[in-house]
C-alpha positions in Angstrom: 111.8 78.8 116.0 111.4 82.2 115.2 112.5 84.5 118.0 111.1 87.9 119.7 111.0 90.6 116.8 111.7 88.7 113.7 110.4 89.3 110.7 109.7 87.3 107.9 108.4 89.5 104.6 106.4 87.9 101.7 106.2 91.0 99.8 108.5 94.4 99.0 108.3 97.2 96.9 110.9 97.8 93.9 110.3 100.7 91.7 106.8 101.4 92.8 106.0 97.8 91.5 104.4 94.9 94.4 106.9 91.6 94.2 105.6 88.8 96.1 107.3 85.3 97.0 107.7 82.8 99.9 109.5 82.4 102.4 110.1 79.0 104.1 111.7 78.0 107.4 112.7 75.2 107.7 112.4 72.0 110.3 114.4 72.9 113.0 115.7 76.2 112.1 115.8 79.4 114.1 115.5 83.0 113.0 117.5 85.1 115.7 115.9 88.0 117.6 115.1 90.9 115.3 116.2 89.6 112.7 114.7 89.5 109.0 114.2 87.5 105.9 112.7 88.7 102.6 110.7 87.2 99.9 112.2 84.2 97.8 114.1 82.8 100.8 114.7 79.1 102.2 116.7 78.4 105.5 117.5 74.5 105.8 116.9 72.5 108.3 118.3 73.1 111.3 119.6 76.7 109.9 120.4 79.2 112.1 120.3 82.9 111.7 121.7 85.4 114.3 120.5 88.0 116.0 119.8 91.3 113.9 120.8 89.4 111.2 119.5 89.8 107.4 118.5 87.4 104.8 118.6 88.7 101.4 115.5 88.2 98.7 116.2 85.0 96.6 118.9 83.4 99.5 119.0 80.1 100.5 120.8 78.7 103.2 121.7 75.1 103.5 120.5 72.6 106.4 122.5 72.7 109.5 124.3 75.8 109.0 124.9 78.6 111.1 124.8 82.7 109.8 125.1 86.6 111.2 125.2 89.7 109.6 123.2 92.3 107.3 123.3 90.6 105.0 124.1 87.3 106.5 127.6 85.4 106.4 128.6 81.9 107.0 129.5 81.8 110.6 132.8 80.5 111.4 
């Protein structure tokens, strides 16, 4: 599920250059309201991400696990 204002990128600019890379969401998993993830990410199965939470390029965050923040943190 990916909520009201998310965002997922595929693409960001580093040193004037384009990178590029996917980002996949997994069966089941939910990316909180306005909340991000960048290029080169994975969320597991049944992942959660919080609200105005942030995913970091190259992250990848096991099934069935639950995560807040900027940048994200294991949740308790």
């Amino acid at each position: 599920m990916i909520n009201r204002g998310a965002v997922i990128e595929t693409h960001l600019f580093h040193d004037r250059l384009m990178r590029l890379g996917p980002s996949v969401i997994g069966r089941g998993a939910t990316l909180g309201p306005h909340s991000a993830v960048f290029p080169d990410t994975e969320l597991g199965d049944g992942c959660s991400v919080g609200a105005r939470s942030f995913v970091m390029r190259g992250e990848h965050l096991p099934e069935h696990t639950r995560w807040h923040g900027a940048p994200v943190v294991a949740a308790g």
